[in-house]
N, C-alpha and C positions, 0 to 999 in steps of 0.2 A: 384213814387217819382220824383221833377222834380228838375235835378240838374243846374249845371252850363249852362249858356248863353240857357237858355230854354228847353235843352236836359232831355230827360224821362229816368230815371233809371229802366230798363225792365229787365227783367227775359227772357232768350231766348226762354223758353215754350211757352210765350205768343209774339214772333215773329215767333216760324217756331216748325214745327215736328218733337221731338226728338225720333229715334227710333232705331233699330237693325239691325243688314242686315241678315247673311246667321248663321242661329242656327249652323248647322253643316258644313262639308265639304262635297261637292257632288263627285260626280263620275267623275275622271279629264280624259280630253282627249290631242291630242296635237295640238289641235284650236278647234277654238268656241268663246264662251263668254269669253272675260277678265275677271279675279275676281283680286279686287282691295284690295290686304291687305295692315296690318300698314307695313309691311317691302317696299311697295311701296310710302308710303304718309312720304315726307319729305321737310321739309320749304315752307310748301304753295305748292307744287308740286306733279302730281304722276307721278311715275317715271315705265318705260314701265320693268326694269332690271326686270329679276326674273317673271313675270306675268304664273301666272299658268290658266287652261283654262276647260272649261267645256260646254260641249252642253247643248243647248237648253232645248233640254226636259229631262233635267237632275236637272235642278233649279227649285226649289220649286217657283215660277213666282206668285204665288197669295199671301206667306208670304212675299216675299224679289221679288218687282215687278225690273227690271231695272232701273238704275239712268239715271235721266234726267238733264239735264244744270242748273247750279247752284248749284245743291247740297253739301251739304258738307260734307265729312269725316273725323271720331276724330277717333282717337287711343283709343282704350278705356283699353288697358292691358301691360305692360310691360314695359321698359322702357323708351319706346318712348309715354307713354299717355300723350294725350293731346293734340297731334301734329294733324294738320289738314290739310285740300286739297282740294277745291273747284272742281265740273265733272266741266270742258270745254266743248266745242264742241268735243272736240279729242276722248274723254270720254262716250259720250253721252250715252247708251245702253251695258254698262258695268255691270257686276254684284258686289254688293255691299261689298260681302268680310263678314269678320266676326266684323267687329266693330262700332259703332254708326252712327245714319246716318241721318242729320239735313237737314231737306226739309222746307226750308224759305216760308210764307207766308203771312207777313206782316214787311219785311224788304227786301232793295236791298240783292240780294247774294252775291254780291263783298263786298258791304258794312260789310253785317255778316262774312263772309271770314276773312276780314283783323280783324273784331274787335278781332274775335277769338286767333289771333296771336300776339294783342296787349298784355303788359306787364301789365295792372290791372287784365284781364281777365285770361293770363295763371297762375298771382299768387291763382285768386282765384280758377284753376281747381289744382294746385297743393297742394293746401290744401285739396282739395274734395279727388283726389287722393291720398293722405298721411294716410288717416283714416283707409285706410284696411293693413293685412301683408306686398301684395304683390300692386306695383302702381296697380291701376285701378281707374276705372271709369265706373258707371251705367247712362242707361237713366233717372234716376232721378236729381242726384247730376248736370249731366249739363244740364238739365234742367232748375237747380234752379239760375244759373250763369247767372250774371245781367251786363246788359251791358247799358253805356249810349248812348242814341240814337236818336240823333235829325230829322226832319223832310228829307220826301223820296228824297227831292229834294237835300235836302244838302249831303246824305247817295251817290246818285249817283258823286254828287259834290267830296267826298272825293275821291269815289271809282276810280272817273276818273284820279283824280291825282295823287292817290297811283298807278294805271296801269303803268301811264305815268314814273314816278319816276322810278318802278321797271325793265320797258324796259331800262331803262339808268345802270342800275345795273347790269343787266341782259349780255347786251354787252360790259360794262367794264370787265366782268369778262369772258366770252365767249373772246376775243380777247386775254384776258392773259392764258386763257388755251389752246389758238391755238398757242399761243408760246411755252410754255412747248411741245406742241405736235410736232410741228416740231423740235426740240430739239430732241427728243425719236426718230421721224421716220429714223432723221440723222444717231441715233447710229444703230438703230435696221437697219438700210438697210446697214449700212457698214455691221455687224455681219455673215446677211444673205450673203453678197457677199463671205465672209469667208467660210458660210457654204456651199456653191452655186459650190468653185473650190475644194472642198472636197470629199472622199470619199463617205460621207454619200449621195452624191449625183451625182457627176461627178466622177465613177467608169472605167473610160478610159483612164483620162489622167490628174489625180488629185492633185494641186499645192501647199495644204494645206493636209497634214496626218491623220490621227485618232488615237488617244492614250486610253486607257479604262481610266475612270474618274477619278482614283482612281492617276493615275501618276499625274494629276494637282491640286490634294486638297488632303489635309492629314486630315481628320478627327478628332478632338479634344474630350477628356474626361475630364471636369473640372468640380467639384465642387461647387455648387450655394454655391453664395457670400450673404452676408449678409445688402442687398440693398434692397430698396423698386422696384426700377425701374422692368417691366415685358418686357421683349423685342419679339416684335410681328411679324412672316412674314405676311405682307399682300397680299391681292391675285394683287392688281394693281401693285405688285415689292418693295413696300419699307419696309425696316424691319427698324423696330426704336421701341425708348417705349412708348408704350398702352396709355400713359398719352399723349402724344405730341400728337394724332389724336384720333377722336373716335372709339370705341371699333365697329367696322362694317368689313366684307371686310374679313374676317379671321375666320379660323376655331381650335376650342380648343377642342381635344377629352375626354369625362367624365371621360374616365380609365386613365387620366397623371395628373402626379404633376405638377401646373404651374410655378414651380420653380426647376426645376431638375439641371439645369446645367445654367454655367454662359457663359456669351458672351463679348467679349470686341468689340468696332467699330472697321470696317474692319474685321471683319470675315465674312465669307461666310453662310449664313444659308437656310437650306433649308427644308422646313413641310416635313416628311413625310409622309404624308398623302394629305394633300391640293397641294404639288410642281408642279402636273400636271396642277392646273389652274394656275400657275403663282405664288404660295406663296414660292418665291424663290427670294436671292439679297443680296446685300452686307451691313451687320449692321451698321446705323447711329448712335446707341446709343450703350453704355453701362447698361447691366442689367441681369435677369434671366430668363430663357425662359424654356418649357417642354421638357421634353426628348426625346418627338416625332419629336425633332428638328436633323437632321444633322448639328453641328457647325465644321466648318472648314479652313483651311488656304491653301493659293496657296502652291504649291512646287516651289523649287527655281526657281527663274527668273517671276514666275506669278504674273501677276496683280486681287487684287482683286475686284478692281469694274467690270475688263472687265468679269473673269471669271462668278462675280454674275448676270452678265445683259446675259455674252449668255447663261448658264442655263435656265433661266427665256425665253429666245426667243426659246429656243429647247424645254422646257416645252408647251409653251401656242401654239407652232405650232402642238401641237403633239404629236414631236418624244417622248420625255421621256416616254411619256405612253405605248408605246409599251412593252415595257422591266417591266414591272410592273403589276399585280394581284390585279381588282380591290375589294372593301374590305367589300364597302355602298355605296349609291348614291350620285355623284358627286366625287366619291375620288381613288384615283389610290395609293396601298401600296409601296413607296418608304422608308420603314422603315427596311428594312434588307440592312445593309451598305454593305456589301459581295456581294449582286446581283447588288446592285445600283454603287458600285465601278467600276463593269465593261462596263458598260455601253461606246460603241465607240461614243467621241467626238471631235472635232477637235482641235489638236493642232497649234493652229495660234503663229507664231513667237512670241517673247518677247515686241519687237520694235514696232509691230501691237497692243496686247494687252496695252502697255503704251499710244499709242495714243487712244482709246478709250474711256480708264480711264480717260484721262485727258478732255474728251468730258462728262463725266460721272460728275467727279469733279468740275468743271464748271456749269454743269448745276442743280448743290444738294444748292448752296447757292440761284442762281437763283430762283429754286424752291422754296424755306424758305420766301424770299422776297414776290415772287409770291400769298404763301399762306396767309403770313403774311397781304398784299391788299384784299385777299378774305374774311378773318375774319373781316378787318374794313369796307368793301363791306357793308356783313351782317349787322354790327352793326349800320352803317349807316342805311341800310331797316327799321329794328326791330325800331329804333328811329322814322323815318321817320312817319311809321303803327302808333307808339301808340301815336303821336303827332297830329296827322290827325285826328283819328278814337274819340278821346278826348276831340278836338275841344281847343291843345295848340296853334295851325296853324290856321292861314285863308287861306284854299287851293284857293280860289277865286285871292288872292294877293302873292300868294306861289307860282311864277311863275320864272323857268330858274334854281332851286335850283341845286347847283353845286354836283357832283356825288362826 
């Protein structure tokens, strides 16, 4: 069917090969082949975190051959269906992971790329998705998802200018997270200088004391309150509620109520479970959190943002795992408060801890702002893709557009 300004209303079956990658899981080693799953494929990106790896002759190479440049990857289960990622060069000879897997052969692949992430085409995978209990998506349904699509030359045309757009995106947002970053290494490198003239390390002539944990946080038992809000530790240090960021980054065990106890902002929280990677910091929201959570308050004279950020740097360095039994994979048990209380930490003066905090404090609305630019970033992209790939734009005359 031919729509607007000449463009053909195609069915992506009949531009490229919709198909499957890896039936099952192979035999993992700890290098070899990348396997590329949805927990890697996020806004048009794969992302390297997390990549788990398998040899060679361990891949079934004649069902699920390796991906080559262009290809593209859809999420086809969970809550992230639908979400896609074009192989780069970066990519090239990667194993294909367990979810859909579209091999272009009569459209650009940047072209098919972006259309995928355009807003007609995700409405219509999220109705395909919506039909069964749980999201998903088979090689059929996207199959059958039609996209409009004008001639090869204009397809590279778009794709050029969506690249070009999205490197300007790309470094708007890369430059504001290099600010946040030095912000963090400022605190984190004072903390460690703390830790540095302390016992825990400098045992000869040490300027800074150690106190067990338990003398700088008093642990709290309160009663979930009757609020919607869920209050989350995440593993990158910010504890706040589940709603204000997405549900990623954090771990929820099956045996906890997700509401056991209440938290007010400014307490200290720390997973029990997750705190060795980092799921530790001082709460920006008020809400209810599991009981797997340590909720806490400084003892007199403490600061609690300082106290929440050097947990979280004696956490992700390390030390806290030593003092802890681990339980499953990835998680070190900090949930007996009696072992974890004692734990030798350094007691940094008052005066020190106030100045930290107030580097802490400073850089929390920063960072609000910061995010707040990153979400209209996005939304800028997302506009940009399905204006382009639509033919709202003439990318021809769509030149210098402001970021």
């Amino acid at each position: 069917m031919t729509s607007r300004k000449g463009r053909v209303q195609t069915a992506i079956k009949r531009l490229a090969r919709v198909s499957y990658g890896l039936g099952q899981p192979p035999r993992l080693s700890a290098e070899g082949v990348p396997i590329i799953r949805a927990t890697n494929i996020s806004d048009g990106r794969i992302d390297k975190e997390n990549l788990i790896f398998a040899a060679m002759s361990d891949l079934p190479l004649d069902r699920a051959p390796l991906l080559n440049y262009g290809e593209i990857l859809v999420v086809r289960s969970g809550a992230c269906t639908g979400d896609s990622a074009m192989v780069t060069h970066a990519w090239v000879g990667s194993a294909p992971g367990y979810d859909l897997r579209v091999t272009p052969r009569s459209a650009d692949p940047r072209f098919l790329a972006y259309a995928l992430r355009s807003l007609p085409v995700r409405g219509q995978i999220n109705l395909a998705r919506s039909r069964a209990a749980q999201p998903h998506l088979n090689a059929e349904e996207l199959g059958e998802i039609s996209i409009e699509v004008p001639d090869i030359d204009e397809q590279r045309r778009i794709a050029d200018f969506l690249d070009a757009e999205n490197r300007k995106v790309d470094a708007l947002i890369s430059r504001k997270r290099t600010l946040l970053s030095l912000l963090d290494e400022k605190i984190n490198s004072r903390i460690l200088e703390y830790i540095g003239v302390s016992p825990l390390v400098d045992k000869s002539d040490a300027a800074i004391p150690v106190v067990p944990l338990r003398k700088l946080l008093s642990k709290l038992v309160r009663p979930a309150m009757p609020v919607k809000e869920v209050v989350t530790a995440f593993r990158d240090g910010q504890v706040t509620a589940r709603s204000k960021r997405r549900a990623e980054g954090f771990t929820l065990p099956s045996d906890a109520e997700p509401q056991g106890q209440f938290v007010e902002a400014g307490d200290v929280v720390i997973h029990g479970l997750d705190g060795f990677a980092g799921a530790i910091g001082t709460s920006e929201s008020s809400g209810n959190c599991s009981p797997v959570y340590h909720v806490c308050v400084p003892c007199e004279g403490g600061n609690a943002l300082f106290l929440g950020r050097l947990l979280r740097v004696l956490a992700v360095s390390g030390y806290l795992g030593l003092f802890a039994t681990s339980t499953r994979e990835r998680a070190v048990d900090f949930r007996n408060w009696n072992l974890f209380g004692r734990i030798p930490v350094p007691d940094v003066p008052p005066q020190l801890q106030e100045e930290i905090g107030e580097w802490i404090s400073f850089g929390r609305p920063l960072r609000v702002a910061v995010e707040r630019s990153f979400a209209l970033a996005e939304e800028r992209r997302q506009a940009l893709i399905t204006a382009a790939v639509t033919g709202q734009i003439d990318v021809t005359t769509a030149r210098g557009v402001e970021v």
